[in-house]
C-alpha positions, -999 to 999 in steps of 0.1 A, spaced: 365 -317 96 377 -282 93 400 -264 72 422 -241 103 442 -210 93 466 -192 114 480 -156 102 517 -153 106 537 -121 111 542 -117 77 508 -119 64 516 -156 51 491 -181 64 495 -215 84 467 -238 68 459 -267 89 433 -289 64 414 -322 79 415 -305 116 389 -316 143 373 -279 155 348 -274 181 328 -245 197 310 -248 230 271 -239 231 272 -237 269 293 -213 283 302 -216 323 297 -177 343 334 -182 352 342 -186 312 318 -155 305 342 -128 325 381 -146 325 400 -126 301 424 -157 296 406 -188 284 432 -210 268 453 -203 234 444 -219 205 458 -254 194 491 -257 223 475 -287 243 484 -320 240 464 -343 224 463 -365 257 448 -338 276 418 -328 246 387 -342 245 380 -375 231 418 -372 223 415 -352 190 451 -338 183 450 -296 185 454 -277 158 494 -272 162 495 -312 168 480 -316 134 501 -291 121 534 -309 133 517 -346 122 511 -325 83 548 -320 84 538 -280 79 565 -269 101 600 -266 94 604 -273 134 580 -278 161 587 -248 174 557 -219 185 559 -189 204 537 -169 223 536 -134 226 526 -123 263 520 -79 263 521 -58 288 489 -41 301 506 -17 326 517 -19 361 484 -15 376 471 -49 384 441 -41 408 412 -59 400 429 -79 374 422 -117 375 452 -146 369 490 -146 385 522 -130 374 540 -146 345 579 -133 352 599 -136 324 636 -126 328 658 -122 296 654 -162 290 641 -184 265 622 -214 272 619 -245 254 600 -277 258 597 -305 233 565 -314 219 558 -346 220 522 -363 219 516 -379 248 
């Protein structure tokens, strides 16, 4: 078991105790050169392997958030999109929200 920490925007720290983590030894060529591989601790236990709970599902399960409620911060690289690997993520002046559940 490991002891997860997640740095908030104010310096405070999310600290996730008793948390299944992994790290691969084998890394596919595809893996090697994709500049978006996943983000850390948003899939649902269902979908994990050996159906550990992520990081944010033990979070939730620790009662450590006041809500279940994450957000993810998507940047801007520029306009120039030659050569770039992935889709288009439009975002319009809206706010999504989905409820987490663990199934």
């Amino acid at each position: 078991m490991d002891t997860v920490r997640l740095l908030g925007m104010d310096s405070t720290q999310l600290i996730i105790a008793n948390t299944t983590f992994a790290q691969i030894n084998t890394m596919s060529a595809d893996m090697k050169y994709d500049p978006a591989d996943g983000i850390l601790g948003l899939g649902q236990q269902a979908l994990g392997f050996g159906n550990i709970p992520s990081p944010l599902t033990n979070a939730i399960n620790q009662n450590l958030l006041k809500e279940p409620i994450f957000t993810v911060w998507l940047d801007s690289e520029g306009t120039n999109f030659t050569n770039k690997r992935g889709g288009f993520v439009h975002l319009w002046r809206s706010r999504h929200y989905k409820l987490w559940t663990s199934d």
